[in-house]
C-alpha positions in Angstrom: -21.6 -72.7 8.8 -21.3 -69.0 9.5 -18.9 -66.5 8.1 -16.0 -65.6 9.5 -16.0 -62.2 11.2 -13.5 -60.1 10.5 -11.6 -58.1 13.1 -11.0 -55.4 11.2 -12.1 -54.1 7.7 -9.3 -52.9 5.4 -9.5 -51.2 1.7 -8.2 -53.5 -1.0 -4.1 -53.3 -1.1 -2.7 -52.0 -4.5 -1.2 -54.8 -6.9 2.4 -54.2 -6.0 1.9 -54.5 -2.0 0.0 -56.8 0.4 -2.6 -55.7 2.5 -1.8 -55.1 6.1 -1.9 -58.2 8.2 -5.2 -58.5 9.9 -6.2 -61.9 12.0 -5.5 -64.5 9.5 -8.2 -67.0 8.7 -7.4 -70.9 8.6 -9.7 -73.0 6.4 -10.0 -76.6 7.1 -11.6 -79.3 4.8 -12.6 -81.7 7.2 -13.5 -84.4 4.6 -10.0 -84.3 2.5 -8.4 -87.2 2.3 -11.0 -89.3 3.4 -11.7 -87.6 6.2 -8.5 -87.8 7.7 -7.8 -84.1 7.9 -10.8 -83.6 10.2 -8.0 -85.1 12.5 -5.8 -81.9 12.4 -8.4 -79.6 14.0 -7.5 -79.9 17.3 -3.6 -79.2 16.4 -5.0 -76.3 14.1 -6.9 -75.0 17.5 -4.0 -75.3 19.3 -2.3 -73.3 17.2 -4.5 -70.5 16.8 -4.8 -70.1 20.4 -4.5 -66.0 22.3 -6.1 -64.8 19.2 -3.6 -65.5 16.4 -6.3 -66.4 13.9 -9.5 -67.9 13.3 -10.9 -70.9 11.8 -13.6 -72.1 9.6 -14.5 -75.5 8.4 -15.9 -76.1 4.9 -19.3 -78.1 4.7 -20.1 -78.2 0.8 -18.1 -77.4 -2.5 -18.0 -73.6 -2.7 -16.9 -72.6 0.8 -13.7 -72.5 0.5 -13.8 -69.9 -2.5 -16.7 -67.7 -0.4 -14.4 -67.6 3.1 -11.5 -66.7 1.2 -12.9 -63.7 -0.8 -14.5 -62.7 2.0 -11.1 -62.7 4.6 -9.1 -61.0 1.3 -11.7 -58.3 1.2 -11.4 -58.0 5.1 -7.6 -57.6 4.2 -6.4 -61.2 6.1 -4.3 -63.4 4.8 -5.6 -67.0 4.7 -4.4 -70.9 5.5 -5.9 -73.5 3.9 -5.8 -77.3 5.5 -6.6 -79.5 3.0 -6.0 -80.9 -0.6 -5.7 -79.3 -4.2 -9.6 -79.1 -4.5 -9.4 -76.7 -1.3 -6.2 -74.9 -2.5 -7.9 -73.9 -5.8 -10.9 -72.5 -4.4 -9.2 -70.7 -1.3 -6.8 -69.6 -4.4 -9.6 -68.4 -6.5 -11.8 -66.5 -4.0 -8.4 -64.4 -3.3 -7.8 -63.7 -7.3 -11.4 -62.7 -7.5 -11.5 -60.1 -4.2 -8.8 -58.0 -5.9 -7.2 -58.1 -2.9 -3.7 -58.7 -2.3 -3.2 -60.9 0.6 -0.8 -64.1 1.5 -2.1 -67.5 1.2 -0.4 -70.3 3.3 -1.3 -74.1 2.6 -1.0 -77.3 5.0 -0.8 -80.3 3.4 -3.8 -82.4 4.3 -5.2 -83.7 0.9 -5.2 -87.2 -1.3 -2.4 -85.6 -3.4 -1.1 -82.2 -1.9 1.0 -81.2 -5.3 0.5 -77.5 -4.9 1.5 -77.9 -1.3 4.7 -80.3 -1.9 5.8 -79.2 -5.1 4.9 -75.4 -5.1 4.6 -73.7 -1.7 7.4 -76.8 -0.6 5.9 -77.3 2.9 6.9 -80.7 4.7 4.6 -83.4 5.1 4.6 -83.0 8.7 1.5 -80.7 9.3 2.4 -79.0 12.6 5.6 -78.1 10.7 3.5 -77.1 7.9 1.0 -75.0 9.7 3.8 -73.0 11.3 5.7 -72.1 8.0 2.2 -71.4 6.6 1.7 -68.3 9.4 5.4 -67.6 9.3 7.7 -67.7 6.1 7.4 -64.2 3.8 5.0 -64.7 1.2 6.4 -64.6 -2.7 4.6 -64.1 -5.7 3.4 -67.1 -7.4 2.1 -66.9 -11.1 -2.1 -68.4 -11.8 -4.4 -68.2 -14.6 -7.8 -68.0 -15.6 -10.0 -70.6 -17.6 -13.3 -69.2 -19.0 -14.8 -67.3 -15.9 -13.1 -69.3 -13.4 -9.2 -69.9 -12.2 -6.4 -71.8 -12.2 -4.0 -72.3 -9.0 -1.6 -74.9 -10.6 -2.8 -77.2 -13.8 -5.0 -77.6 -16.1 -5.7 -80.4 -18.8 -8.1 -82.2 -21.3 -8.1 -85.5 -22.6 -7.0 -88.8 -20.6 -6.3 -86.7 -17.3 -9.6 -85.1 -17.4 -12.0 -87.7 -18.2 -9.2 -89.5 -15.7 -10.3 -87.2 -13.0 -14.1 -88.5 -13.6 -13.3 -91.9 -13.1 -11.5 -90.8 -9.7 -14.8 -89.6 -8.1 -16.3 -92.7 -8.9 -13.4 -94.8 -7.4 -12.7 -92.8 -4.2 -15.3 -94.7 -2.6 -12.8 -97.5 -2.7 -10.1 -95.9 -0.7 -7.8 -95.2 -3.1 -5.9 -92.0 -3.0 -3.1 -90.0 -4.2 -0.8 -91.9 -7.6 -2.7 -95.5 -6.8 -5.9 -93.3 -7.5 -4.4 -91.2 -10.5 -2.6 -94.3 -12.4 -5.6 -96.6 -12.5 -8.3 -94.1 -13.0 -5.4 -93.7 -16.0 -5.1 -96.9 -16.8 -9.2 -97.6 -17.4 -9.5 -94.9 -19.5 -6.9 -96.3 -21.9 -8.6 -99.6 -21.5 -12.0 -98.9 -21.9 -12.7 -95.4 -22.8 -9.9 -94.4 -25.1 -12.2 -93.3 -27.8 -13.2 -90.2 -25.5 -9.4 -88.5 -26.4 -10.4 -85.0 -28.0 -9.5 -84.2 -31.1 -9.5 -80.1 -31.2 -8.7 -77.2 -32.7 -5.8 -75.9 -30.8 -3.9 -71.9 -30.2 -1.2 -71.4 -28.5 0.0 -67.6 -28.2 0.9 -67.4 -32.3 1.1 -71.6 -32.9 -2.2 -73.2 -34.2 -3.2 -76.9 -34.9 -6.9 -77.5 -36.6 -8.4 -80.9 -36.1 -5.8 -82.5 -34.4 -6.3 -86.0 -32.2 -4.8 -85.6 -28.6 -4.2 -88.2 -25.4 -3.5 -85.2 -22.9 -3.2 -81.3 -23.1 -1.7 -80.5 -19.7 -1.1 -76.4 -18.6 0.6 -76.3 -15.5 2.1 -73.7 -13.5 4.0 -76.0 -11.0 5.9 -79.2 -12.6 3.3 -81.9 -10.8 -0.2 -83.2 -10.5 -2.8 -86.5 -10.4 -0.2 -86.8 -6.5 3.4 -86.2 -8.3 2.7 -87.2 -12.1 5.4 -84.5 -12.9 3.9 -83.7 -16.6 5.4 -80.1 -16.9 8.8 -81.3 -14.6 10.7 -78.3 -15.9 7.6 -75.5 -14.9 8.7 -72.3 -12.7 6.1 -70.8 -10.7 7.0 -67.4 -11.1 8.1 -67.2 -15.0 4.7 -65.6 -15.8 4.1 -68.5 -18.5 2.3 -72.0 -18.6 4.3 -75.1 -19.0 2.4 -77.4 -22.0 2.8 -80.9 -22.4 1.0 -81.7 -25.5 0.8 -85.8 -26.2 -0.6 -86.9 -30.2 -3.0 -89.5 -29.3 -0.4 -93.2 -30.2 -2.0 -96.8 -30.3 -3.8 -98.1 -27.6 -0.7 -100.4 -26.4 1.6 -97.0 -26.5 -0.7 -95.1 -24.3 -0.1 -98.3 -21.7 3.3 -98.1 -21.5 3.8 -94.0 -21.9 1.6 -93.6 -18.4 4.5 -95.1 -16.1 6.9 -92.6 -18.4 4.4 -89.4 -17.5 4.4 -90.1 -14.1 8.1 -90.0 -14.1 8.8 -87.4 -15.9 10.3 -89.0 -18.9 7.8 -88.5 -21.7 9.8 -85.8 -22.3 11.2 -86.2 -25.9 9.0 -89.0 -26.6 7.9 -88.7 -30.6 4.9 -88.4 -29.6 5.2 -85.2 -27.2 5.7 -81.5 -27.7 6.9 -79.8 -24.9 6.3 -75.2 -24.5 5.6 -72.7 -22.8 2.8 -70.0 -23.7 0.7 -67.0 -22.3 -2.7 -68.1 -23.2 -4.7 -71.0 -25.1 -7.9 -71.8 -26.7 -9.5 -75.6 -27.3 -12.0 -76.0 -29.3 -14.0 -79.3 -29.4 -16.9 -79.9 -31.8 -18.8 -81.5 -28.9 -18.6 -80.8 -24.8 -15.5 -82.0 -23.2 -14.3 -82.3 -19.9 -11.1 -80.4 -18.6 -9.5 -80.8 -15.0 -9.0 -77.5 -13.5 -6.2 -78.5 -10.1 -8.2 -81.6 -10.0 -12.0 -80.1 -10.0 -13.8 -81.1 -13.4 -15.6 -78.7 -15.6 -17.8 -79.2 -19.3 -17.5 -77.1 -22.2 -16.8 -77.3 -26.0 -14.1 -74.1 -25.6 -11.9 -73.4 -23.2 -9.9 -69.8 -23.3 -7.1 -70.3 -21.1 -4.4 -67.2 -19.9 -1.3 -66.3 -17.5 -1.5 -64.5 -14.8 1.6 -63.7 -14.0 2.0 -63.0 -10.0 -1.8 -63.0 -9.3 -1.1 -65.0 -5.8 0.9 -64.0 -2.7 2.3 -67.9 -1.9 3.9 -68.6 1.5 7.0 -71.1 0.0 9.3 -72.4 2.0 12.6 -71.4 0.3 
């Protein structure tokens, strides 16, 4: 796949202004939801026709991230067609240009809870494509995780080594909550000795050797497709939402997961719910932790706001 060209090469815009629009650059994950969103290229085409942008397809984990740095360098904004997995890298590669450029998303992924439940674009993708080109762009907070980034949530523990299990049972169709609840679901039944127990900061509140079912950091109120386990979080309030669960019983864990997904863990015994700037978990051995659905190993994970980092295209 080549790289996009751009029609015009622009210096970096300051932090408190976008760039000047240039020819926008729509990136589509053909192989998102199963494939299915390889389906929306010829409406995408359509779209884009007389020259009102371009578009690239993604053929391996990493493109995403590469064509958007390079468009937000070239100062044009960029669309992303596809899931969370897509978002976060488009998401990333503008955070790490420096650039300040708007990022539209079309909902066309397994799960789409950035899309649905940040930027608020419809399900219909036409209808999604035009707001995504069209509506003023707001800023929307981020954050960083070791040397990487996060678009909307983060977590450790049962939704992580969830997320492990989900690559393995994708292959049987399943997509979206039916994907997320029993990936969830076998990890309580057979691998719910894997739960972290770590040592714990949260801006000035520490916990040492402390046994957890789920750390969740969020910047929007959903993931996992609309397990609302920050439901209170605000976008733009410069601060992560933390859901914090001790790790209960086996037989608790089973009947809190239909709770999480509906938002009403909340003031469970066994839940804290805050807000705070930055993090760090510590494990005394590797551990997984989702990052908007994409899994990464390490035995610390430094964690921190950053408040506004991304120009968002939100309906309303």
């Amino acid at each position: 796949m080549s790289a996009p060209t751009p029609q015009t090469t622009l210096a970096p815009a300051s932090n408190d202004s976008l760039a000047s629009p240039g020819q926008p650059l729509v990136i589509l994950n053909p192989v998102s939801n199963h494939g299915r969103a390889a389906r929306l290229r010829p409406m995408v085409e359509k779209a884009l026709r007389g020259g009102r942008g371009e578009l690239a397809l993604t053929t391996r984990p990493g493109d995403a991230e590469m064509l958007a740095e390079q468009a937000a360098r070239a100062g044009r904004s960029v669309i992303v067609v596809g899931g969370d997995g897509a978002i976060h890298e488009a998401g990333s590669g503008i955070i790490r240009s420096g650039a300040q450029v708007a990022l539209g998303v079309v909902p066309a992924g397994s799960g789409n809870d950035y899309a649905f439940r940040v930027a608020r674009m419809p399900a219909d993708p036409e209808k999604a494509l035009r707001l995504a080109m069209s509506v003023p762009p707001v800023r929307m907070d981020a954050g960083r995780i070791n040397d990487g980034y996060v678009i909307n949530a983060l977590g450790v523990g049962i939704d992580a080594n969830c997320s492990a299990t989900a690559e393995r049972l994708k292959r049987f169709g399943l997509t979206g909550r039916a994907l997320y609840m029993t990936s969830a679901i076998r990890e309580v039944i057979f691998n719910y000795g894997g739960c972290p127990t770590l040592d714990a900061r949260f801006d000035d509140q520490s916990m040492r050797r402390h046994e957890y079912a789920v750390v969740a950091m969020s910047i929007g109120p959903t993931y996992g497709g609309g397990f609302k386990i920050n439901p209170e979080a605000d976008p733009q309030d410069g601060l992560f939402d933390v859901c914090a669960i001790d790790k209960p019983s086996q037989l608790r864990a089973l009947r809190l997961l239909p709770a999480v997904e509906r938002g009403e863990h909340v003031g469970e015994p066994e839940t804290r719910m805050f807000r705070a700037r930055m993090a760090v978990l510590e494990s005394e051995v590797e551990i997984y932790a989702q990052v908007d659905g994409e899994l990464i190993r390490a035995r610390r994970f430094e964690i921190s706001s950053l408040p506004g980092a991304l120009w968002l295209r939100r309906n309303g």
